[in-house]
C-alpha positions as CSV (number, residue, x, y, z in Angstrom):
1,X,-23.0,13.7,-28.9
2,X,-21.1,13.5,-32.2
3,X,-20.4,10.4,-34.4
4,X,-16.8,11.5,-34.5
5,X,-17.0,11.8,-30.8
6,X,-19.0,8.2,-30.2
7,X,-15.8,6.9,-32.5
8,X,-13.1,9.3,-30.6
9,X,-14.5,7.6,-27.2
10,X,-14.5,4.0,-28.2
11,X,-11.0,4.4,-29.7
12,X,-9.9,5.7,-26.5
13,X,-11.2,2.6,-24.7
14,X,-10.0,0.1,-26.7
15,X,-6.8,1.7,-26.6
16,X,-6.9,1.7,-22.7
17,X,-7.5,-2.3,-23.0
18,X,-4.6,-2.8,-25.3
19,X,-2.2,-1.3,-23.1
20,X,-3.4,-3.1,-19.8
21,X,-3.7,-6.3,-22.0
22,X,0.1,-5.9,-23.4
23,X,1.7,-4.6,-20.0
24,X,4.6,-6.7,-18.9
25,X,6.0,-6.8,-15.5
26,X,9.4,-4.3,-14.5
27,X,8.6,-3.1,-18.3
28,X,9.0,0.9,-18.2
29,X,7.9,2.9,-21.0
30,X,6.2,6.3,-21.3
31,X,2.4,6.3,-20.3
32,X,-0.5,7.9,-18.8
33,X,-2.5,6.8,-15.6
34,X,-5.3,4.8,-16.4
35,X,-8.0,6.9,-15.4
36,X,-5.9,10.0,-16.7
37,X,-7.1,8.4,-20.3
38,X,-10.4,7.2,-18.9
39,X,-11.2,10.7,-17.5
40,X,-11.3,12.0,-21.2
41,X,-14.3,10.3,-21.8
42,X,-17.5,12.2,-21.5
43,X,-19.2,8.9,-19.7
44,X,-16.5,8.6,-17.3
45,X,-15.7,12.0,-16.3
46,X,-20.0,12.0,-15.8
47,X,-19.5,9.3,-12.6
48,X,-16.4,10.9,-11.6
49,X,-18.6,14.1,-11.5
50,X,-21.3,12.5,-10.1
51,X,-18.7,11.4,-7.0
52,X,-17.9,15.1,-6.6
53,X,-21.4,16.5,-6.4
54,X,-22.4,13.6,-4.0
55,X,-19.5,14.7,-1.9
56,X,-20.7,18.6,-1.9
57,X,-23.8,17.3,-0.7
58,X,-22.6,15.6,2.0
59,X,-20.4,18.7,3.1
60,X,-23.6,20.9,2.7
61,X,-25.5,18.7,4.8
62,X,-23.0,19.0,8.0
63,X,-22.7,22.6,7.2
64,X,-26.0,23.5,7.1
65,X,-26.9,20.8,10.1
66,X,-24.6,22.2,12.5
67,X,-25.8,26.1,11.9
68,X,-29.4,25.2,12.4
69,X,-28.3,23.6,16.1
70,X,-25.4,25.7,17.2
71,X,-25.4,28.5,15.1
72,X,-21.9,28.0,14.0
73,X,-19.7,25.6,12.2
74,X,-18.8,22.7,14.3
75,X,-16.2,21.1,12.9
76,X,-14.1,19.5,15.6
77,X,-11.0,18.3,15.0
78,X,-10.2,16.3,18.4
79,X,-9.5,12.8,16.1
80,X,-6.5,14.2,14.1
81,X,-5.5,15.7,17.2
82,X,-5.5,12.2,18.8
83,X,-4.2,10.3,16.2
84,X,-1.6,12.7,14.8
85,X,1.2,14.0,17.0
86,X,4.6,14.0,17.8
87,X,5.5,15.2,14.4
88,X,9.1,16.2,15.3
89,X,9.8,12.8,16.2
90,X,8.3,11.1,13.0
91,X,10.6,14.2,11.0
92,X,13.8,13.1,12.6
93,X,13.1,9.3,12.0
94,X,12.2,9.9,8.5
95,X,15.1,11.5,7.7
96,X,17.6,9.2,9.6
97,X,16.6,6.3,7.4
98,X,15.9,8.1,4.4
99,X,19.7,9.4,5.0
100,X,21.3,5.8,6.2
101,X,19.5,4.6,3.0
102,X,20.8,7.4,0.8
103,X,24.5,6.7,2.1
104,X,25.0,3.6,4.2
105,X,23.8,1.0,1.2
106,X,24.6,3.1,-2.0
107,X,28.4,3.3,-0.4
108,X,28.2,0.1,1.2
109,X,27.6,-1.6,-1.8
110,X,30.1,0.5,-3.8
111,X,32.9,-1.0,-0.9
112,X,31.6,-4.3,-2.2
113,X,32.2,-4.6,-5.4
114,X,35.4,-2.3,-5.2
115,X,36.8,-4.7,-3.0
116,X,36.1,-8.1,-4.5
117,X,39.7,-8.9,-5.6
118,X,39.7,-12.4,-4.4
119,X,39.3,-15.7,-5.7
120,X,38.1,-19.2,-5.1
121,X,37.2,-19.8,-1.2
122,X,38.4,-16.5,-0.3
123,X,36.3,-15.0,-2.4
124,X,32.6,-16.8,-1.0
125,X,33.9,-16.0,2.4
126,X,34.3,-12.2,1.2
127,X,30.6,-12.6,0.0
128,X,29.2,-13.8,2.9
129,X,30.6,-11.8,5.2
130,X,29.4,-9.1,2.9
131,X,26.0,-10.7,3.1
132,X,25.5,-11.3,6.6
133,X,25.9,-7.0,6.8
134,X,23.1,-6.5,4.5
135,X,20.8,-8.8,6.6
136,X,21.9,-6.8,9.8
137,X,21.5,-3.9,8.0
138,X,17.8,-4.4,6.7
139,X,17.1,-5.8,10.5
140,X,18.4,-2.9,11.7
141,X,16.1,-1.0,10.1
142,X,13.3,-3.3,10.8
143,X,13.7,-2.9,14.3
144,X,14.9,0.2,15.1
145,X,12.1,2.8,13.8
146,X,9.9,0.2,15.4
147,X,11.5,0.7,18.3
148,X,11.1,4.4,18.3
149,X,7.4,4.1,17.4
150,X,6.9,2.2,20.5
151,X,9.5,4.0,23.0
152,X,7.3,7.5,22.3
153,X,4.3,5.9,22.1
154,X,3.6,8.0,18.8
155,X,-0.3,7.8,17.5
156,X,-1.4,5.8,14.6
157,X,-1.2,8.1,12.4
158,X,2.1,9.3,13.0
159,X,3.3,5.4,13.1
160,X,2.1,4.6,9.6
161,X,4.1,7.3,8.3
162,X,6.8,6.2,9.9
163,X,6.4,2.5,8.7
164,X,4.7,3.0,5.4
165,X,8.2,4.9,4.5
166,X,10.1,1.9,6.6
167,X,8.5,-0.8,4.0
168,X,9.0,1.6,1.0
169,X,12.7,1.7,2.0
170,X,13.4,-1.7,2.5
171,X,12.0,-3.0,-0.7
172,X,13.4,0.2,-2.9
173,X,17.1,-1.1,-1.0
174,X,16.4,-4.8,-1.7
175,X,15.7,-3.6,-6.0
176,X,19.0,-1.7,-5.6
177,X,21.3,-4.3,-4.3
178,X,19.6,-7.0,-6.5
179,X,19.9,-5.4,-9.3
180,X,23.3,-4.5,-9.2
181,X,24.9,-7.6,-7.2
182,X,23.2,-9.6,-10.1
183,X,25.2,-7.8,-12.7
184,X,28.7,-8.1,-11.5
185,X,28.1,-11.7,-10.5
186,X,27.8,-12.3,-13.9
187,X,31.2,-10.9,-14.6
188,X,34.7,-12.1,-13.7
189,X,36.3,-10.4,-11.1
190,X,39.0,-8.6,-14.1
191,X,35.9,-7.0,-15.4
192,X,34.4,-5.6,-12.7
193,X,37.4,-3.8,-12.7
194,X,37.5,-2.7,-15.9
195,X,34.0,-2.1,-15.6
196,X,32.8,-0.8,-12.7
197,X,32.2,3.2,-13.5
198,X,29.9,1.7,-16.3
199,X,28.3,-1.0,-15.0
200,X,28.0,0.2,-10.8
201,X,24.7,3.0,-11.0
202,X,26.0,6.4,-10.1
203,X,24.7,8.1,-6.7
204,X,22.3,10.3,-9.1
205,X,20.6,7.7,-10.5
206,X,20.5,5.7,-7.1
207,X,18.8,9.2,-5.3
208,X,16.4,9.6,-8.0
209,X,14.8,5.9,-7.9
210,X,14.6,6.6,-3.7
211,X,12.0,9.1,-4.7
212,X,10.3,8.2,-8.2
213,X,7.0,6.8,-7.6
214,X,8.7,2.7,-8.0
215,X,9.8,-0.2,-6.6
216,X,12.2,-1.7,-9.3
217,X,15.3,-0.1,-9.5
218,X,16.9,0.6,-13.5
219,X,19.6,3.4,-14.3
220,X,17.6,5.3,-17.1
221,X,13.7,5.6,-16.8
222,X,11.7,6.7,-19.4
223,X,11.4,10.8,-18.4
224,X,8.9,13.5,-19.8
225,X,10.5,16.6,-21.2
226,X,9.1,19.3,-18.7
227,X,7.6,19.4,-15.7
228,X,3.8,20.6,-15.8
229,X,3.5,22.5,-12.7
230,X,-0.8,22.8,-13.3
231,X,-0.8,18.6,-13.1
232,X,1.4,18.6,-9.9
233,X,-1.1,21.5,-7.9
234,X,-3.8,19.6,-9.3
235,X,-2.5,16.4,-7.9
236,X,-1.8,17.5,-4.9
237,X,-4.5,19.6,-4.1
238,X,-7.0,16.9,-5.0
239,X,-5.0,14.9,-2.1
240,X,-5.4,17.6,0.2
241,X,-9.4,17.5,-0.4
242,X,-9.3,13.4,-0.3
243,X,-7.8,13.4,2.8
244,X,-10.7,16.4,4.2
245,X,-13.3,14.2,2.8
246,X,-11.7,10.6,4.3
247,X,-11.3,12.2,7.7
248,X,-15.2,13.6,7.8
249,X,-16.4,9.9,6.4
250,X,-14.3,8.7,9.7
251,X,-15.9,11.3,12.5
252,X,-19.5,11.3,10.7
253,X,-19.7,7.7,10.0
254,X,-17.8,5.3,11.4
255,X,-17.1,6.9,14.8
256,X,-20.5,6.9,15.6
257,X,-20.9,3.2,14.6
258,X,-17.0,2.5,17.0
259,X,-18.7,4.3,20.1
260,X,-21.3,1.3,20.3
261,X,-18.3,-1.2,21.1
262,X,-17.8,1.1,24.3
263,X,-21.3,2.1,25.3
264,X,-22.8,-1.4,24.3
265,X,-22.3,-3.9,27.2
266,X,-22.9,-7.4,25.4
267,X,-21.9,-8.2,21.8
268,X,-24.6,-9.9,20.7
269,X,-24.8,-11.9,17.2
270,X,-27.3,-9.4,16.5
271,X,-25.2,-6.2,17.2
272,X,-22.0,-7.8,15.1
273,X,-24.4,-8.1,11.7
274,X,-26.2,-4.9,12.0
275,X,-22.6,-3.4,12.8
276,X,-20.8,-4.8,10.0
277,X,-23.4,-3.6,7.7
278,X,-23.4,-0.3,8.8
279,X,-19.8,-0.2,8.3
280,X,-20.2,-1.1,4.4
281,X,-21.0,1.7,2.7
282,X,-18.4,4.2,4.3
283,X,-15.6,2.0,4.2
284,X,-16.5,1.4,0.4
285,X,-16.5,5.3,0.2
286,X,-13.3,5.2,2.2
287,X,-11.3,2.4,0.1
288,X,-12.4,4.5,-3.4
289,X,-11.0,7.8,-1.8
290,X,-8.1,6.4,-0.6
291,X,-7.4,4.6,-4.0
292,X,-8.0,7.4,-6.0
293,X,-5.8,9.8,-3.6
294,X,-2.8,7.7,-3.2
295,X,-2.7,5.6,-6.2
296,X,-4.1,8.3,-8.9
297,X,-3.1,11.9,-7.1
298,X,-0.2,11.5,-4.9
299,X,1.9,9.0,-7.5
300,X,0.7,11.5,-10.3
301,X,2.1,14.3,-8.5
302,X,5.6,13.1,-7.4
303,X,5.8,11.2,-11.2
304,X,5.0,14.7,-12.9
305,X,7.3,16.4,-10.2
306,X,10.0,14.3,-10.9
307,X,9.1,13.9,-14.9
308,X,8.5,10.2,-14.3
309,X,7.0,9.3,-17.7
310,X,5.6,5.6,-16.4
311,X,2.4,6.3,-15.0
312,X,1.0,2.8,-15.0
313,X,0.4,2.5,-11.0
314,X,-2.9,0.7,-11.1
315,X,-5.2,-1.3,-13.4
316,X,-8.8,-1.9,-14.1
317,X,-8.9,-3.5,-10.8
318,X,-13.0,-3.1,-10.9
319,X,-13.6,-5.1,-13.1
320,X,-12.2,-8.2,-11.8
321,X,-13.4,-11.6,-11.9
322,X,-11.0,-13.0,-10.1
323,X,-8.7,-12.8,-6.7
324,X,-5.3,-13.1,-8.7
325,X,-6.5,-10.3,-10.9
326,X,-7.4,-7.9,-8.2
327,X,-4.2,-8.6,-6.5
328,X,-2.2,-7.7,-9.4
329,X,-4.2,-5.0,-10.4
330,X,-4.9,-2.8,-7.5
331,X,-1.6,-2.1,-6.7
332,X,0.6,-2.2,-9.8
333,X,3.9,-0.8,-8.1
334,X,3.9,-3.4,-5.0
335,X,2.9,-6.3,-7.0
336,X,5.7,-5.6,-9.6
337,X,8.3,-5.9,-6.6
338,X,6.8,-9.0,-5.5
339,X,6.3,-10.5,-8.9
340,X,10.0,-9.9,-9.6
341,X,11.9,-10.4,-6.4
342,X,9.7,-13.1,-4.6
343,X,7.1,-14.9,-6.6
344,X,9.9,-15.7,-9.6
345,X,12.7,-16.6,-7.0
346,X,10.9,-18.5,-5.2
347,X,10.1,-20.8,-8.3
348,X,13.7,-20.8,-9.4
349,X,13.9,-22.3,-5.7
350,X,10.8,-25.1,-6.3
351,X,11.6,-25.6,-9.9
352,X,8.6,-24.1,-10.9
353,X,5.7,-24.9,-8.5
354,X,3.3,-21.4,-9.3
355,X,1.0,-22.5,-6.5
356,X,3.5,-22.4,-4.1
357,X,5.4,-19.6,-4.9
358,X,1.9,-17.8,-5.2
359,X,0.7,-19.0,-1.8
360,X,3.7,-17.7,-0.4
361,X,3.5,-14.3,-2.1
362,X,0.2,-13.4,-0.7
363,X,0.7,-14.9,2.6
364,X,4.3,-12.9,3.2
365,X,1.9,-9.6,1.9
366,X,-0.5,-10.5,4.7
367,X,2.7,-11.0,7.2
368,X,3.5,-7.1,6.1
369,X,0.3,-6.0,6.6
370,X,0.2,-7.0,10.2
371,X,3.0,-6.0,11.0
372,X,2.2,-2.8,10.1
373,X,-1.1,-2.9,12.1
374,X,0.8,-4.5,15.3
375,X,3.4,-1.7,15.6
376,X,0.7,0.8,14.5
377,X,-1.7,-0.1,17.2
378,X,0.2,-1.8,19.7
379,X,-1.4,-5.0,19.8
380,X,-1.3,-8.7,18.1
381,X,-4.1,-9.6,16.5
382,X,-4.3,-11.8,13.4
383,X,-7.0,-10.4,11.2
384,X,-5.0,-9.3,8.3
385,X,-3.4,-12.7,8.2
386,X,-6.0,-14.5,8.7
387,X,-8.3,-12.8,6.1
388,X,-5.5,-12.2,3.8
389,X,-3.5,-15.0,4.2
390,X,-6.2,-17.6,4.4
391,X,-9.2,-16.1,2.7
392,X,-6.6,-14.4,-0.1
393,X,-5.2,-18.3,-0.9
394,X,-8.4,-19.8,-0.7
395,X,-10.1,-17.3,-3.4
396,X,-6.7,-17.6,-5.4
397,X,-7.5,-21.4,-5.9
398,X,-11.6,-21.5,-5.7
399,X,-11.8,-19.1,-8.7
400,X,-8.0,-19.1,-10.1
401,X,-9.4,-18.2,-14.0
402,X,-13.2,-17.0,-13.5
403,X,-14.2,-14.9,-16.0
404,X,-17.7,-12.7,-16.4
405,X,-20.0,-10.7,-15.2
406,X,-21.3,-12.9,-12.5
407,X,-17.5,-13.4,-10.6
408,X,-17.4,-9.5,-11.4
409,X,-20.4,-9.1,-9.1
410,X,-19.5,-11.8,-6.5
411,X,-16.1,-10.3,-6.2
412,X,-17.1,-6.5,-5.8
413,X,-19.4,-8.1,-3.2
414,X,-16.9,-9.2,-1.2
415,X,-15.0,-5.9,-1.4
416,X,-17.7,-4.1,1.0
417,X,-17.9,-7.0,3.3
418,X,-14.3,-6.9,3.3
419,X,-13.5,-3.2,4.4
420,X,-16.3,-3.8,7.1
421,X,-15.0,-7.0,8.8
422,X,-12.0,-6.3,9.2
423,X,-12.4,-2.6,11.3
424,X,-15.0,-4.3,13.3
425,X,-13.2,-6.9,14.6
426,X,-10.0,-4.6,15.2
427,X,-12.2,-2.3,16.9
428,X,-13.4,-5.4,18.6
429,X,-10.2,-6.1,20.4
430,X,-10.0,-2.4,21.6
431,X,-13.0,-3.2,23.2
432,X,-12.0,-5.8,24.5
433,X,-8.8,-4.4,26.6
434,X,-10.7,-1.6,27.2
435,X,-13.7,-3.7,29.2
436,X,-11.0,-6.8,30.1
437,X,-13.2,-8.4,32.9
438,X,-16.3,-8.1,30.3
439,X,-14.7,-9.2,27.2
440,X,-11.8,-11.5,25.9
441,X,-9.0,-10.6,23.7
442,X,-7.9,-12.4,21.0
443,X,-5.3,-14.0,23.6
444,X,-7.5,-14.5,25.9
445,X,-9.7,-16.6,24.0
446,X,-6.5,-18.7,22.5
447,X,-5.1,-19.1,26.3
448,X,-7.5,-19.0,28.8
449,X,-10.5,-20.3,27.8
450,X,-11.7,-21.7,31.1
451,X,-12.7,-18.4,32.5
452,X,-15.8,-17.6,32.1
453,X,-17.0,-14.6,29.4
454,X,-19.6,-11.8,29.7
455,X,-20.5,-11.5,25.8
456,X,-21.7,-14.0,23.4
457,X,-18.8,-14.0,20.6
């Protein structure tokens, strides 16, 4: 390599540390995806490279295993089939809330303001009233496509599709109706009627944000001038491949390793360790596909699709040394939501207590997250709030500041052990229900703990 290209490459990566260093939180401006501008480094795109050969290698070892035994390609496909159905039902749902969304709060809110013509005491009744339909409204769509996931019985797949567009909804209506109801409470009620064609968003703008690739509504984002249709098939198409690639990780790896919880008739201390081990390096492989598909490719593609010009959805979440920083960093677009609409409310609210409005951030991210898994499998049990919630507060405190290379390592440790833990002991309480006079659920073992138990955790 080059001296000008040794120079061109370390320009490039302190440039990449300037702007995650200088970011600021709801700040939109016009930039590319981190690893868009780490990609053009020759000794980045080598491990990215190094991924996709390792990947070939494993599709040329299944390929080349199944014709030596059965002479053909056996590639079944009986776990999508399982987990993804109904898909009529999950079209319909989508676009009833996407449509109620659209219409019922953009117009709702519009009748709002329009309508606020009174003063003093009349005037806070008007708003409460007012306020008391949002809440019905956002528990209305809390509970009805909830409702609808558990009255068809729809699989899991089909259920997170159904929910992930449920939460993305709420929170894009909550930035919305913030964000405007702030403005005109700032104004007397003459100038909101002066006003209100320049300072209400138009229906446009409102229908653009439910689709850009963001949680925090503004009138104007920054926008590119064209649309390059190569970056959006190359986008998407890498998804399509991701999602290939995380479903044969799934039957090849960790189905295997599931089938032991129904074959196995004693979980034994033994079995849980060499289980959760096993688990490690797929789910790892799993977590970086699933990152790199949703967060890189299918946020690229709808922000080049829709000229988005903000392409910050993610950090250098690798090389974190602490919880806090992984938190913000993995998911840019959530944690700017919750930054803005939680964590600074909430100390407004404790005049300025940051460890508890933190502790409740992460704890109402782990309520969320179980939420999702209850309606998605059909069962309580708290794992995601327990090792969110809990484990998530008590890393935020033990290492609130840690810096170097040694957190680095003790962090990306827990990753692994992470994404294992917490599919085995899901899996687990399948199990359980599934053998119920060998095993205890989670309730069972909270309730009734005088009967007596088969297995030895």
């Amino acid at each position: 390599m080059s001296i000008n290209d040794n120079l061109k490459n370390h320009e490039s990566i302190h440039s990449v540390k300037v702007l995650i260093k200088h970011r600021r939180t709801g700040e939109f401006i016009a930039r590319k995806s981190l690893l868009t501008d780490l990609f053009q480094i020759s000794h980045i795109n080598c491990v990215r490279n190094a991924f996709i050969a390792g990947f070939i290698l494993m599709i040329s070892r299944q390929t080349i295993t199944d014709l030596i035994h059965y002479g053909r390609f056996n590639w079944t496909f009986e776990l999508l089939f399982q987990t993804v159905g109904k898909l009529h039902i999950v079209a319909i749902v989508w676009s009833l809330m996407t449509l109620s969304t659209a219409f019922t709060v953009f117009y709702g809110t519009y009748m709002w303001i329009n309508n606020r013509k009174f003063v003093g005491v009349y005037l806070k009744f008007y708003d409460i009233i007012w306020l008391l339909i949002y809440v019905c409204y956002l528990t209305g769509l809390m509970v009805i496509p909830s409702w609808q996931i558990i009255k068809y019985q729809l699989p899991i797949v089909s259920s997170a599709i159904i929910l992930a567009e449920q939460l993305r909804q709420l929170m894009k209506i909550h930035s919305f109706v913030r964000e405007n109801v702030g403005k005109i409470l700032q104004q007397s009620n003459k100038s909101i009627d002066q006003k209100l064609s320049f300072e209400f968003s138009h229906f446009n703008q409102y229908l653009y944000f439910l689709f850009a690739p963001t949680l925090l509504y503004r009138n104007n984002y920054p926008r590119t001038s064209i649309i390059q249709w190569n970056i959006v098939m190359k986008m998407f198409g890498q998804f399509i491949i991701i999602l290939f690639l995380v479903y044969n990780i799934i039957t090849n790896f960790w189905m295997p390793i599931f089938t032991r919880f129904f074959t196995n008739d004693d979980i034994t201390f033994e079995f849980m360790i060499s289980t959760i081990f096993d688990l490690m390096l797929p789910g790892v492989l799993i977590v970086i596909l699933s990152f790199y598909g949703f967060f890189h490719c299918w946020l690229n593609g709808f922000a080049e699709l829709l000229r988005f010009a903000d392409r910050m959805f993610y950090e250098d979440w690798w090389n974190l040394t602490s919880a806090a920083t992984f938190w913000r960093s993995w998911n840019v677009v959530v944690h700017d939501w919750l930054y803005v609409y939680v964590y600074q409310d909430l100390r407004k609210l404790s005049n300025g207590n940051r460890n508890l409005s933190t502790s409740c951030v992460v704890l109402l991210s782990a309520i969320f997250h179980e939420y999702f898994m209850i309606v998605s499998l059909g069962f309580f049990s708290p794992i995601l709030i327990a090792w969110f919630g809990l484990f998530g507060v008590l890393f935020r405190f033990a290492f609130p500041r840690a810096k170097g290379t040694r957190w680095n390592i003790v962090l990306l440790t827990f990753v692994p052990i992470c994404v294992a833990i917490i599919p085995y002991f899901y899996v687990l309480e399948v199990s359980a229900r599934y053998f119920p006079s060998k095993r205890k659920t989670f309730w069972n073992i909270m309730f009734n703990n005088d009967k007596p138990s088969n297995y030895e955790l």
